[in-house]
Each structure stands twice: as structure tokens, then as C-alpha cells.
ZADRENFI-637611 format. One record per residue (C-alpha): x, y, z; chain; residue number from 0. Coordinates in steps of 0.001 Angstrom, whole numbers. Layout:
ZADRENFI-637611
east:north:up:chaine:num
X:Y:Z:A:NUM
...
//
This chain:
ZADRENFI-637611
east:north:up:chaine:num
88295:139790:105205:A:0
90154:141585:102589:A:1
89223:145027:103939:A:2
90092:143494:107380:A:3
93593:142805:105420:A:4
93650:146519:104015:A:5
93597:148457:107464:A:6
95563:145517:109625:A:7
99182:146903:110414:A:8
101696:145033:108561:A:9
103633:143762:111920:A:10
99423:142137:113196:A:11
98718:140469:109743:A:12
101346:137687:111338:A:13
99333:137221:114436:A:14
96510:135655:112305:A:15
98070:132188:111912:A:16
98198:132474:115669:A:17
94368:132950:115363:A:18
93725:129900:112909:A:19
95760:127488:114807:A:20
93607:127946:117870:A:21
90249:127495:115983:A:22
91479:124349:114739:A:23
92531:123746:118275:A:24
89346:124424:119745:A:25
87221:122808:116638:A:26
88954:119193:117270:A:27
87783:119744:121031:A:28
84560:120690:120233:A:29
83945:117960:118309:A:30
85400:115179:120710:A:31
83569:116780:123621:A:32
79996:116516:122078:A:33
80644:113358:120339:A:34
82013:111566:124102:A:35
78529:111832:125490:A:36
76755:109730:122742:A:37
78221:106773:124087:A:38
77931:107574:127897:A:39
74141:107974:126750:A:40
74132:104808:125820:A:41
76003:103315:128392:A:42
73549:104502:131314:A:43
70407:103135:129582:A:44
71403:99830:128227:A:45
69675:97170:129575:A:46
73025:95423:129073:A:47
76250:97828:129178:A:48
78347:94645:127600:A:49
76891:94540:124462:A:50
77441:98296:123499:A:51
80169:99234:121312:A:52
81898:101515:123975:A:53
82457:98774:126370:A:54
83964:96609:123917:A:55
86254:98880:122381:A:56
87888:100026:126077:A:57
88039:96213:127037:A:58
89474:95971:124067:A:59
92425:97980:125838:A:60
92124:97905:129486:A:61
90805:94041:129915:A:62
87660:93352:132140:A:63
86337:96369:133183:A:64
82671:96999:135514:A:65
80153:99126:134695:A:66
81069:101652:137388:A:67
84401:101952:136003:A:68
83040:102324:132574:A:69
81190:105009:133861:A:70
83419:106868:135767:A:71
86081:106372:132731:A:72
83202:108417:130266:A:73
82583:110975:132866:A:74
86581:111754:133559:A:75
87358:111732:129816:A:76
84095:114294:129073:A:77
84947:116300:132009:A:78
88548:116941:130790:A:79
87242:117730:127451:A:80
84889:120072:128226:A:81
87050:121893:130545:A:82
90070:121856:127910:A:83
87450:123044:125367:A:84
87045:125697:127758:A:85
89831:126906:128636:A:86
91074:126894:124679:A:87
87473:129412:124320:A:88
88997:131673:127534:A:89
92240:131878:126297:A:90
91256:132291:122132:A:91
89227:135365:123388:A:92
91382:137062:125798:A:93
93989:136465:122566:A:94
91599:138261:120247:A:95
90375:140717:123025:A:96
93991:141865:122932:A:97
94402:141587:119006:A:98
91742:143682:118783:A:99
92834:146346:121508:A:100
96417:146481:119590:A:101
94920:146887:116324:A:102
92465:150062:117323:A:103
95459:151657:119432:A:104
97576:151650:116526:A:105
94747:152660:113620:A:106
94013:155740:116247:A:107
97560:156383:116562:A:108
97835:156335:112884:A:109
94263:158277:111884:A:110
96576:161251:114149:A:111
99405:160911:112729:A:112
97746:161287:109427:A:113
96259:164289:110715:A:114
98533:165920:112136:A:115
101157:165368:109707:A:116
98897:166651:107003:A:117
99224:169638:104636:A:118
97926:173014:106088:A:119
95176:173154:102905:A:120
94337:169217:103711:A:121
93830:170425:107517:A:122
91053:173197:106791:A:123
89124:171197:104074:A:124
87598:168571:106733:A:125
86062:169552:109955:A:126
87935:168878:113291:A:127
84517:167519:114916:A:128
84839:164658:111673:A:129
88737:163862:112676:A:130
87799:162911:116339:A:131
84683:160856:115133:A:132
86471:159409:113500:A:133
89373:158846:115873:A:134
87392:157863:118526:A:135
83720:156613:116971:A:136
84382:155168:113820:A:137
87959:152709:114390:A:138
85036:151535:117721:A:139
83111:150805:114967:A:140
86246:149094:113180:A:141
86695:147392:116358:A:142
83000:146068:116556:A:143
83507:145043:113215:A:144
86683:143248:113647:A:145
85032:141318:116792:A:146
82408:140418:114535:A:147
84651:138744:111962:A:148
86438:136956:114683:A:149
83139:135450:116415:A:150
81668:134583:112959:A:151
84705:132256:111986:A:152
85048:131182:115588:A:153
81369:130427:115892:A:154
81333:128338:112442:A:155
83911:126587:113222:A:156
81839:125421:116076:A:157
78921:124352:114138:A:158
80883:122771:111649:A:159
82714:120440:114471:A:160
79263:119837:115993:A:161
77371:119447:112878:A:162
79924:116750:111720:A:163
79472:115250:115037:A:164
75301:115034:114602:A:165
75913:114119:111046:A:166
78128:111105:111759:A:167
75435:110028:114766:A:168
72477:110332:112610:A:169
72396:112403:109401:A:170
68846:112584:108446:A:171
68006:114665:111749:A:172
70843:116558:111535:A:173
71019:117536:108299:A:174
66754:118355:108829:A:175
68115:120203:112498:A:176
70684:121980:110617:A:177
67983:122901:107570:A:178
66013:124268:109877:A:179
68093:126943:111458:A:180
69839:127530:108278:A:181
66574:128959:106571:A:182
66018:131884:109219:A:183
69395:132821:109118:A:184
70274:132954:105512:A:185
66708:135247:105787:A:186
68626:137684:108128:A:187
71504:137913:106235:A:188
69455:138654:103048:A:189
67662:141284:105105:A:190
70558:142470:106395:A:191
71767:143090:103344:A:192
69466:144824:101577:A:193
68666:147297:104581:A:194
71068:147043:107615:A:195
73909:149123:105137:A:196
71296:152061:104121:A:197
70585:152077:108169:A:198
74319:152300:108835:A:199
74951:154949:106693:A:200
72146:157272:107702:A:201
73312:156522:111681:A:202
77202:157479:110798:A:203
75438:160274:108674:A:204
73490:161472:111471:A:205
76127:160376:114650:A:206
78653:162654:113018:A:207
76198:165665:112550:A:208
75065:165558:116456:A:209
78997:165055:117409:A:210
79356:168292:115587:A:211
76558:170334:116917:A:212
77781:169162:120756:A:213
81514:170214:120215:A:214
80694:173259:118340:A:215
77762:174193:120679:A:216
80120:174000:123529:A:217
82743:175821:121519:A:218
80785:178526:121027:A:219
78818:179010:124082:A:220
79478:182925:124555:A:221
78501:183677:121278:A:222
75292:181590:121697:A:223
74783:182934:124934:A:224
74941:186728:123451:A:225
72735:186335:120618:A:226
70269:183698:122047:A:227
70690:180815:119874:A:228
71051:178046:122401:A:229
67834:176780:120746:A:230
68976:176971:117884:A:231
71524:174147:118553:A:232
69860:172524:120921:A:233
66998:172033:117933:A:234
69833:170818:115666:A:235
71166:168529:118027:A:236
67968:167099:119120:A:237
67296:166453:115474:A:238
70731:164706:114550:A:239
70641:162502:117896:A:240
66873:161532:117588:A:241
67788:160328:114133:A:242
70872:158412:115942:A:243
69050:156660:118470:A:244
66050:155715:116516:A:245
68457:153979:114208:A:246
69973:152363:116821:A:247
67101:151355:118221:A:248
66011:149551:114578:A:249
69685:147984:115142:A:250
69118:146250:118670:A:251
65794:145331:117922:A:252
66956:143418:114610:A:253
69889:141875:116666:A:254
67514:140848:119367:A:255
64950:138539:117061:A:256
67097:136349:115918:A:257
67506:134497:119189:A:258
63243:134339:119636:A:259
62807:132791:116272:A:260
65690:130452:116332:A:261
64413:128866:119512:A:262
60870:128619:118327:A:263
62279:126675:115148:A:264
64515:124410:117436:A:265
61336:123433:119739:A:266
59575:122443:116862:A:267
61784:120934:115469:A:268
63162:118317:117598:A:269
59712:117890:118820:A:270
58553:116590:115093:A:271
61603:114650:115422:A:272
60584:112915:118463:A:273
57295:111988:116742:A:274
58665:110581:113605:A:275
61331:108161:115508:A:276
58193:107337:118131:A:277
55904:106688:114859:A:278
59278:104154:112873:A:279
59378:102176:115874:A:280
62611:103196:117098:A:281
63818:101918:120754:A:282
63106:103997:123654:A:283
66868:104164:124891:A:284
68015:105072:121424:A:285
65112:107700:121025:A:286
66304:109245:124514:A:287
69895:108989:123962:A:288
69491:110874:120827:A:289
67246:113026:122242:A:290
70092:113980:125003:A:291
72868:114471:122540:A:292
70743:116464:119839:A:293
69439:118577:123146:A:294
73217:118703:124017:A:295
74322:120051:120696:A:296
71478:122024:120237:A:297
71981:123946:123614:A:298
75516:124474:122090:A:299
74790:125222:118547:A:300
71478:127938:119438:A:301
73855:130453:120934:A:302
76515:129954:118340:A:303
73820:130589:115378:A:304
72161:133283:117568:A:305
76133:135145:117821:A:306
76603:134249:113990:A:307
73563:135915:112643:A:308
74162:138672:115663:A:309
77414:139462:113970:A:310
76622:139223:110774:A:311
74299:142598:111207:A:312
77368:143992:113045:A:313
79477:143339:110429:A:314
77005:144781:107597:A:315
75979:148012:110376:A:316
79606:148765:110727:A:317
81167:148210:106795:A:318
80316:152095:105902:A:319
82351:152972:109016:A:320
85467:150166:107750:A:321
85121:151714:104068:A:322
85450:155287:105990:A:323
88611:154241:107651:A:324
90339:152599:104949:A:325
89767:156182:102988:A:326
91105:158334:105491:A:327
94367:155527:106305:A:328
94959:156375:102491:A:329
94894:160280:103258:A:330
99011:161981:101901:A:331
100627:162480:105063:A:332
104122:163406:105635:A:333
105075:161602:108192:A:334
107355:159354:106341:A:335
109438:161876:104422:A:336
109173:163824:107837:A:337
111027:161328:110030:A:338
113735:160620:107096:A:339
114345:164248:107312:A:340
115122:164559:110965:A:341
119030:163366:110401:A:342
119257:166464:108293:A:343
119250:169977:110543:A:344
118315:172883:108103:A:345
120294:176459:108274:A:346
119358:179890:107341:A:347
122412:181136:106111:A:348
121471:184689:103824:A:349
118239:184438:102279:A:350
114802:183707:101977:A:351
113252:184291:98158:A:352
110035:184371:96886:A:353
110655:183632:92791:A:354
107092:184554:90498:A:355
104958:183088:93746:A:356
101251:183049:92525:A:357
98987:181169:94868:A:358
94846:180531:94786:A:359
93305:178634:97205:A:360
91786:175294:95728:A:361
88133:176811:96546:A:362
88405:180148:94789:A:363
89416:181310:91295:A:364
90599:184321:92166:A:365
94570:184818:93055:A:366
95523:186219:96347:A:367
98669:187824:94656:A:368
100706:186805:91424:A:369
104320:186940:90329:A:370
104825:187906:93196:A:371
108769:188404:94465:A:372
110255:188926:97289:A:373
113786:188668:99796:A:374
113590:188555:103233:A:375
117783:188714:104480:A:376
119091:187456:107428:A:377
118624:189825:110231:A:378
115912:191890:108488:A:379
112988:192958:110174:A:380
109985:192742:108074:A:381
106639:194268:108450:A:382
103231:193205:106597:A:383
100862:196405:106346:A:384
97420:195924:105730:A:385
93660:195745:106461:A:386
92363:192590:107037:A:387
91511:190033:104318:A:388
94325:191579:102191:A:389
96701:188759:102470:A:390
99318:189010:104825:A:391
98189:185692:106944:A:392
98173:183654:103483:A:393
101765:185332:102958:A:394
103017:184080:106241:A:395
101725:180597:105612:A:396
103609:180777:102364:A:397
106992:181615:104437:A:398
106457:179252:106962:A:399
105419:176286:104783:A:400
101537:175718:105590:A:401
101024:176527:101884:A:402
102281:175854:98326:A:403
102326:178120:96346:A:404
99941:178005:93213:A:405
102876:179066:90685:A:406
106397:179634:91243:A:407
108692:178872:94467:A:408
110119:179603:97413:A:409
113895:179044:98143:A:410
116006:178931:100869:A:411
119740:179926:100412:A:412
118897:178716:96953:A:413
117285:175435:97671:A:414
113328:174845:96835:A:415
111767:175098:101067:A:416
108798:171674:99987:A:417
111962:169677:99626:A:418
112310:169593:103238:A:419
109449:171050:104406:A:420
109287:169614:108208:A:421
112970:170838:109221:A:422
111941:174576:107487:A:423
109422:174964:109928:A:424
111759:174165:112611:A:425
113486:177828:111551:A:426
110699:179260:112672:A:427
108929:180752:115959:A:428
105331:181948:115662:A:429
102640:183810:118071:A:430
99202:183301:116155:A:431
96669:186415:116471:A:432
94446:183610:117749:A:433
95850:182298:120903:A:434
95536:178917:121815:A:435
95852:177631:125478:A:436
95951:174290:127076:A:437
94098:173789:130152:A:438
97357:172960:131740:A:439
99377:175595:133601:A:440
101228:179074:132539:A:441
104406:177646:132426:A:442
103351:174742:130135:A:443
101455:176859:127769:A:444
104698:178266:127380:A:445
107392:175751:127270:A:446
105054:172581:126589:A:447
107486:170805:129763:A:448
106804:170709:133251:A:449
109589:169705:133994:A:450
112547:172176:133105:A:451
116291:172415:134067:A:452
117308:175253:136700:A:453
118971:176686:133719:A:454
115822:176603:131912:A:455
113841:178469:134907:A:456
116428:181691:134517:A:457
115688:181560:130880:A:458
111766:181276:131508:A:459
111609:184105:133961:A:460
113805:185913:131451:A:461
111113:185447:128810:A:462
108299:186492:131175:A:463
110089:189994:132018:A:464
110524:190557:128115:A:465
106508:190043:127767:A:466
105613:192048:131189:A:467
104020:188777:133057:A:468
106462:189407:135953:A:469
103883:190893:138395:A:470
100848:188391:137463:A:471
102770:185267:138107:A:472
103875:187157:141732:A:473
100486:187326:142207:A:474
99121:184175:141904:A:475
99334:181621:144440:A:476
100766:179034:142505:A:477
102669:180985:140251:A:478
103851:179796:137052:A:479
102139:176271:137987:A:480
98744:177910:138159:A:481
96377:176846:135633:A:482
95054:178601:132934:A:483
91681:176839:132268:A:484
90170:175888:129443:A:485
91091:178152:126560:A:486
92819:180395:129108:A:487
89405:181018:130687:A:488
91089:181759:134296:A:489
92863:185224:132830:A:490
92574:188114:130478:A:491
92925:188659:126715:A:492
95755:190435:126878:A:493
97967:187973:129371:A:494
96970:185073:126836:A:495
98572:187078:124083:A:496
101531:187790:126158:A:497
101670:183625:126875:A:498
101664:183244:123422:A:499
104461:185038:122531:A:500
106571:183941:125594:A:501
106103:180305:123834:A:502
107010:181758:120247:A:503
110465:183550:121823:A:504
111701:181511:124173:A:505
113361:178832:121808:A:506
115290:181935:120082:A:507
114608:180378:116790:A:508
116111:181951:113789:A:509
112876:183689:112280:A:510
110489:185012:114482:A:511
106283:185395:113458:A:512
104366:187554:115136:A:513
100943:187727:113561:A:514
98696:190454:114865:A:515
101006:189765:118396:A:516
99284:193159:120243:A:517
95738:193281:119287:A:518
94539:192393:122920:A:519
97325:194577:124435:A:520
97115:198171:125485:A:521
99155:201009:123977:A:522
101720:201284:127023:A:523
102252:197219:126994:A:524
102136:196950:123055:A:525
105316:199510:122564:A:526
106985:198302:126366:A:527
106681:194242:124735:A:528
107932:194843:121025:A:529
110965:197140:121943:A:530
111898:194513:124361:A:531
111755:191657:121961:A:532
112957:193737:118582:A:533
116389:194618:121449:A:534
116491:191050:122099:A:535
116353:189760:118633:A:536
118845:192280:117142:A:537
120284:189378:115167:A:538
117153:187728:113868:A:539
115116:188290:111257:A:540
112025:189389:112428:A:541
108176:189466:110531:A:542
105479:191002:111991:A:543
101901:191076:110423:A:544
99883:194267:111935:A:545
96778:196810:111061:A:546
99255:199044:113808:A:547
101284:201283:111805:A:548
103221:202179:114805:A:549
104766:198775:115078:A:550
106290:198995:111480:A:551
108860:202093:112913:A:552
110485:198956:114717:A:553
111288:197354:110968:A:554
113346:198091:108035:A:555
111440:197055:105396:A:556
107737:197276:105190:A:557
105381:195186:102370:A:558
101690:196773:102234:A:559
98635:195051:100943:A:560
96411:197286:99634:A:561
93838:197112:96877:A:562
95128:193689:95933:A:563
98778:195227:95390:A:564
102188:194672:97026:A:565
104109:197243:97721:A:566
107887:197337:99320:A:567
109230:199688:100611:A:568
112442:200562:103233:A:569
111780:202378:106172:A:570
114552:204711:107549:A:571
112475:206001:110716:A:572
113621:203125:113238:A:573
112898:202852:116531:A:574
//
């Protein structure tokens, strides 16, 4: 329960007195229900129904009463306590049926927000395959757990009512009854946990590893295709999953015996019981009537022990995946500081300054540059120069924020950028050298709306004559609402990388990125696209990352990377 307590939102930790007051709720009718049809028992096999304790306590409040009426009175008052009982069960699991739902919508919502709101470094040390296992498989396995918990209490508050009940009635069988099924399932748990955990962790071990192979498989299907590895990861696969299901198969089985040993053990046991009252001489109607209500109780309490010991496993399966979430709920995020920040709009007034910036990435010991300084002014266009692997990409994380720098800082207008980190980036407009498209339409990919003003439709087609998509979207049937397929599958390199940088200029942010933003373009295109856009953002500063060393005539000031050194220099050949 107290790992239950550690991943609960704070505004559902409330909603478990809600919870308690129904099990004690449904435990009182439990225990009225069963203990209401001792007496009727007795009542229809007395040789003589006046002499019986039930018909002299209801006389002793309704006067004279006939046998028929007793009866009918028992069977009325029964009826409406089972069916109260029951509808208290219906509506205590629809509540925690929706408790639960609520509580994995929100830990999903949260495991993304973590995510997303993470540090760039934080982003690229776990693998994206891991973040939507665990979105998705692991807070299931949360909610399987927390299911668990819920039918354990609920079902042991059932025994407990109907265990008092059989006590009460006649303690040396029911304390022998209760024995009996106690010993098995004490044996499960033990089992359980000694080997259930080690199962649990090799099944999340290998579930994760076949998630993996299946996204990354799919990911990279032309590659496989090219160089003939399909097997290769279909073998992988095949391995990882095997493992899966043959764990899960050791899993159902387990759950499954239970229920064919504890009705074995009741049999026998009730027949021995049978024997022993036969053998002491006890009358026939009191034999049968507590025969009925032990066979009653019984037929109530075998499911509820089956469901205890059934969730018990669950609960010891699914703890790895519970201590899994309540490590990555812990994860830094952002998000916090992020949202505080929002009130406050940043401005890029005169200058951005790189002060002694050294910066090593936590996996290597060797610096990508040191002491390294730098101003980029206000209307400057900037050019980074090198091959590739020299550090320009690690530079422009630097600028936009991705990345903290090692040693040193980074100031705008004079004021340390990892103060306010979220409304920096919002200074910023970037086309990526790796394009990424939803499988949504053009105009989407572009504006992330599908839904846009008629003033926002000028500005769009605007945007798509700067970037030479004009005559494709004329083309198509659909126009800008045709769809671009998954990963931009349905058109070329080059009109992906033109999409991309229609989304990084349309917002006419104050800094524009455009890392490697013509290496799928040809020559004509490349020069037609950047004059356009280096015209049209005359007053903004401008950095462009390219192996081209044509594009750097559009810049002032150039920074090369080679051999591990920085060089600036001013360029006086504009175009």
C-alpha cells in the first residue's frame, strides 16, 4: 500500500475513504446476508417451528405469527439482503473500475509530461521504445496491480464478515474450514514470493526487448530490406517474445491451480465434517442445516480465496513494473518551473554571448570545444562551417538550450539563458537536417492547426512560395489537405525538407536555425530557397549549419570547425 500511496495523485489519495466506507458497507451486508439463512434453515426442518429461537424472537415483536408468514418474513428479509449486498458489490466496482481508469490516465499523462519536459541529454540516454513501454505496458501493469490491491482488501473483508458469521454458528468447524484453506494459500503466497518476482522481472526484461526489436524493425525496414537482415530481427524478436510468452504462460498456469486445489480441500473437508457430527450423535436437522449454511458460505468464500490468492501473484508479478514507475515519476522534469515561466515573455534585445563555454557529453571524456567565446548580434547572420562530427549540431543545441554547457555560460542581453530556459526556446525557429513528418496532411506538418484563420491561409501560401512548394500543392488533388504518410512516405526528400522549413519560418520568430536545411535539395532550389528566406529575414538573426560553402556568401560572419578548432571570421562577399 505504501507504494500504492507513492504513485497515487495527490487530488485521488482522498477518494480512498470513499473506498473504505463502502467495504465496511458491504462487510456488514455480507455478514447479515449469510448469517439470515441459519435460521430459515432451521425454520423449514423443525419438527416444531414454535420452539426455535427465530420464531420467538419475531413474536416477540409482531404477536402470533404462522409458519407461512414466518417463512415468507425470512425469505423477504434474505432476498433484500442479498440483493442490497449486491448492488453495494456492482456499484463498489464500477467505483474502483473508474478509480482505477483516473489513476492510469493521469500516471500516463504524467510519465509524458516527464518526458517530454525533460532535458535534451536526459532524452537521448533512454530509448524511445522503453518510454512507450512504459507509457503504455508498464502503468497496465500498475493498473493490474492496483486492481489487485483493491480485490485483496475487498475479498478479505468478505471472509472476515463470513468467517465471523461461521465462527459465531459453530467455531470448531469453522475455525477447522477456515484452517484448511488457509494452509494452501499461505503456500502460494510463500511460493509466490520466492519465485513469481524473479519471473516478473525476466518477463518485463524480456517484454521490453521484443517491444524494441518490433518498433525498431519496423523503423528500419528499408535498411533491413537493402542489406537482408529481416532475419536478423525477426531471430531477435522471436527470441525476446518466446521468452515473454513462456513466462506468461508459467504466470496463468500458477494463477489457474489455486482454484483446483482449493476445491479439492473444501470437498474433503466438509465431508470429514459430516462424518464427525454423524459419529457425536448430532441431530439430523442440525447436521443438514449446518451443512446448508457451511455449503452456503463455502460457495461464497471458495471464489473469494480463489481471487485472493489470484491477486496476490498479480500483485507480486506486477511489483517490478510499480518499482519501475515510481523511478521514472521521480525522473527532473521541467514542467513545473516551465509553466511558472509562461507569465514571463522573453526578448532578444542585442545579444547572445557565449562566456568560457566548455561542454563534454556525460559519456565521453573528451571536450567538444573549450573556453570557447562567442557573440551572435541581433540581425547577424551566422554560418557554422564544417565537416561532419566537428561540432556545429552540439553548438546549436548549446544556443538553443537542449544542452548545458560543461563549464562556463551562456547569456542573453546579460542574463544566464537555464534561468528561463522554456521561454528561450520560444526565440527560436528551427528546420532539423532530419525531417520529421506526421502522417497528417502538408498543411499540418507545417502549421501543426487544421484549422487556420483566412489571414493565416495568405500567410501559409506566402510561406510555401518562399520554399518553392507552389506548383506541388497545385498538383495534388487535395492540395494542402493531402496527406503526407507516414514519415512523409507519399513525397520526395527534397519537398520534406522544404515542409520543414515552411514550419521553422512561418512563425517569424526572432532567431532562425537552419541545420543542414538543403542537403536533399538541388543546386537551382538550394540558392532559389535561401535568397528568398535570407530577403525575408533581413531583420533577423539568422544561423545556418552547412558542409555547403556556397551558403555561407549569404552570412556575415562565418565560425569553422576544423581539426577541433574554432575559427571566426567576417565575411565581406555577401550575396
Amino acid at each position: 500500500m505504501q507504494k500504492i500511496l507513492k504513485i497515487l495523485p495527490v487530488d485521488e489519495k482522498k477518494n480512498l475513504f470513499i473506498f473504505f466506507c463502502l467495504i465496511i458497507v458491504v462487510m456488514i451486508i455480507e455478514s447479515l446476508s449469510v448469517g439470515a439463512i441459519f435460521p430459515l434453515l432451521l425454520t423449514i426442518l423443525s419438527d416444531n417451528f414454535e420452539l426455535e429461537y427465530t420464531y420467538i424472537l419475531v413474536q416477540a415483536y409482531t404477536g402470533n405469527i404462522s409458519y407461512n408468514e414466518l417463512l415468507l418474513l425470512l425469505l423477504i428479509t434474505i432476498s433484500l439482503l442479498f440483493i442490497l449486498k449486491n448492488f453495494f458489490l456492482i456499484l463498489m466496482q464500477w467505483w474502483i473500475h473508474g478509480f482505477n481508469n483516473r489513476i492510469q490516465f493521469k500516471i500516463e499523462k504524467k510519465l509524458l509530461e516527464i518526458y517530454l519536459f525533460q532535458s535534451f541529454l536526459d532524452v537521448l540516454k533512454k530509448n524511445s521504445a522503453l518510454k512507450i513501454r512504459n507509457i503504455s505496458a508498464e502503468v497496465s501493469k500498475f493498473s493490474k496491480y492496483f486492481m489487485a490491491l483493491m480485490t485483496v482488501i475487498v475479498e478479505f473483508t468478505i471472509v472476515i464478515a463470513i468467517s465471523t458469521v461461521l465462527v459465531f454458528l459453530n467455531p470448531k468447524v469453522a475455525i477447522s474450514l477456515i484452517t484448511a484453506i488457509s494452509i494452501p494459500a499461505i503456500g502460494f503466497y510463500l511460493f509466490a514470493k520466492l519465485k513469481v518476482i524473479d519471473w516478473s522481472e525476466k518477463k518485463i526484461l524480456h517484454g521490453g526487448l521484443s517491444m524494441k526489436m518490433l518498433i525498431e524493425s519496423l523503423a528500419a525496414i528499408k535498411e533491413l530490406k537493402i542489406f537482408n537482415k529481416e532475419n536478423l530481427f525477426l531471430e531477435k524478436f522471436s527470441f525476446h517474445e518466446k521468452k515473454y510468452l513462456d513466462l506468461s504462460r508459467l504466470f496463468a498456469t500458477f494463477n489457474d491451480s489455486p482454484k483446483i486445489l482449493l476445491e479439492m480441500i473444501m470437498v474433503v473437508t466438509i465431508s470429514i465434517f459430516i462424518i464427525s457430527m454423524t459419529y457425536y450423535g448430532i441431530e439430523k436437522k442440525e447436521i443438514i442445516a449446518t451443512l446448508g449454511i457451511f455449503a452456503i458460505a463455502g460457495f461464497r468464500l471458495f471464489p473469494s480465496s480463489t481471487r485472493i490468492i489470484r491477486s496476490i501473484n498479480e500483485l507480486k508479478n506486477n511489483l517490478p513494473s510499480i518499482n519501475l514507475i515510481i523511478e521514472e515519476l521521480s525522473l527532473k522534469n521541467n514542467s513545473l518551473k516551465d509553466m511558472k515561466s509562461d507569465n514571463f515573455k522573453i526578448k532578444f534585445n542585442n545579444l547572445i554571448e557565449f562566456k568560457n563555454v566548455s561542454f563534454c557529453y556525460p559519456d565521453k571524456d573528451q571536450y567538444v570545444f573549450e573556453n570557447f567565446n562567442l557573440k551572435i548580434k541581433k540581425g547577424e547572420k551566422l554560418a557554422l562551417l564544417g565537416e561532419s562530427g566537428s561540432g556545429k549540431s552540439t553548438l546549436l543545441n548549446l544556443i538553443i538550450g537542449f544542452l548545458d554547457p560543461t563549464k562556463g555560460e551562456i547569456l542573453l542581453d546579460g542574463q544566464n539563458i537555464f534561468e528561463n530556459s522554456h521561454q528561450f526556446k520560444n526565440l527560436f525557429s528551427y528546420a532539423s537536417q532530419e525531417t520529421f513528418l506526421l502522417d497528417e496532411s502538408i498543411k499540418y506538418n507545417i502549421t501543426f492547426n487544421q484549422s487556420i484563420t483566412t489571414q493565416e491561409e495568405e500567410k501559409l501560401k506566402d510561406i510555401i512560395e518562399v520554399v518553392n512548394l507552389t506548383n506541388l500543392i497545385n498538383e495534388l488533388d487535395k492540395g494542402l489537405d493531402t496527406l503526407v504518410g507516414e514519415k512523409g512516405v507519399n513525397i520526395s526528400g527534397g519537398q520534406r525538407q522544404r515542409i520543414s522549413i515552411a514550419r521553422a519560418i512561418i512563425n517569424r520568430r526572432e532567431i532562425l536555425i537552419l541545420d543542414e536545411p538543403t542537403n536533399e535539395l538541388d543546386a537551382m532550389n538550394e540558392h532559389t530557397i535561401m535568397k528568398k528566406i535570407f530577403k525575408k529575414y533581413k531583420d533577423k538573426t539568422i544561423i545556418i549549419t552547412t558542409h555547403n560553402k556556397e551558403l555561407m556568401n549569404f552570412c556575415n560572419v562565418i565560425i569553422s570547425f576544423n581539426d577541433g578548432r574554432i575559427e571566426k571570421m567576417n565575411n565581406d562577399k555577401i550575396n
